[in-house]
C-alpha positions in Angstrom: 30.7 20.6 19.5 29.6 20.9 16.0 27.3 18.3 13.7 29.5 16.7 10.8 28.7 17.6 7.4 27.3 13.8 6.5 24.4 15.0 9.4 23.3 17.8 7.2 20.9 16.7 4.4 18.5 18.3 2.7 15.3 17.6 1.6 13.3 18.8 -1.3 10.1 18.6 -3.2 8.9 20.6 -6.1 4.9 20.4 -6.8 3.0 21.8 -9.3 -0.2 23.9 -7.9 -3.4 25.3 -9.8 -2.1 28.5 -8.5 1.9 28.0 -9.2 4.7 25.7 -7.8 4.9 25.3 -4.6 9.0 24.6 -3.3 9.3 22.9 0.1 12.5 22.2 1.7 13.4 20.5 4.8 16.0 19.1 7.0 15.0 15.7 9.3 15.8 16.6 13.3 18.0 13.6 15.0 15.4 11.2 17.1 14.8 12.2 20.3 11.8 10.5 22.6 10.0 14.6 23.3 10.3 15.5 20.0 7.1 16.9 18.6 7.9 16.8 14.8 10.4 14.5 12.8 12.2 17.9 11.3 14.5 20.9 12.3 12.3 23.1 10.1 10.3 23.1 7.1 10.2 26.0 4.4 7.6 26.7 1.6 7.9 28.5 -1.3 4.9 29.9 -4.0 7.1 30.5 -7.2 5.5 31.2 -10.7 6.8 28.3 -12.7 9.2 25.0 -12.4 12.3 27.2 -14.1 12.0 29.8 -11.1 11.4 27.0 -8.5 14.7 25.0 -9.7 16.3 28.4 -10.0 15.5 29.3 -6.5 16.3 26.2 -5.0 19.9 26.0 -6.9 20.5 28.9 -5.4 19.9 28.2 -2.0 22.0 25.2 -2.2 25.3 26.7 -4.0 24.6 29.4 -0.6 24.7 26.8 1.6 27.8 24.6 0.6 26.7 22.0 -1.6 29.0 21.7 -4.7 28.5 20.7 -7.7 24.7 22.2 -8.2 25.5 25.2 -10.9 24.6 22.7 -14.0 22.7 20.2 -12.2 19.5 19.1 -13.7 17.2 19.3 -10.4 14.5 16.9 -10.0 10.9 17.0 -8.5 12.2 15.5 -5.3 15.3 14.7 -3.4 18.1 15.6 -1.1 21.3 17.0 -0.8 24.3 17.2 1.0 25.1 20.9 2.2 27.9 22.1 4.9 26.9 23.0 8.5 27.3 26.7 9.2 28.9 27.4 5.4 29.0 31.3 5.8 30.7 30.8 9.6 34.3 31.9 9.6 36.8 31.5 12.5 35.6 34.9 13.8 32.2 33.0 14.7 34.0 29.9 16.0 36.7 31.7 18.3 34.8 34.6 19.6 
């Protein structure tokens, strides 16, 4: 069985640094009473400026299925909406 799209959010945070911007993204892991962290995973990012970081981040977004982030003006923090499995074809599905 596979997760609906609505499960599949997101998270982001952009943070300026003495050394650059830092870009972390993250997506929250359902509740379950073992779990050891409150997320599937957690990614960080050292990017040279706040252009490059929204850059970066836009493009891992239109990779991953959400629509309607080509012009979108990207803020410091947030979340978004993106497709389980978005490069998945049938091929993957059937076998």
């Amino acid at each position: 069985m596979y997760a609906l799209a609505s499960d599949h959010i997101l998270h982001f945070r952009i943070s300026e640094r003495p050394s650059g911007v830092r870009l972390t993204m993250w997506e929250l892991a359902p509740t379950r009473a073992n779990q050891l962290k409150p997320y599937l995973y957690v990614i960080n990012y050292y990017l040279n400026s706040l252009e490059e970081a929204r850059g970066f981040l836009r493009q891992h977004l239109i990779i991953n299925g959400a629509s309607g982030v080509a012009k979108l003006d990207i803020p410091s923090e947030g979340k978004v909406r993106v497709m389980p499995y978005p490069t998945w074809n049938s091929c993957e599905i059937l076998g």
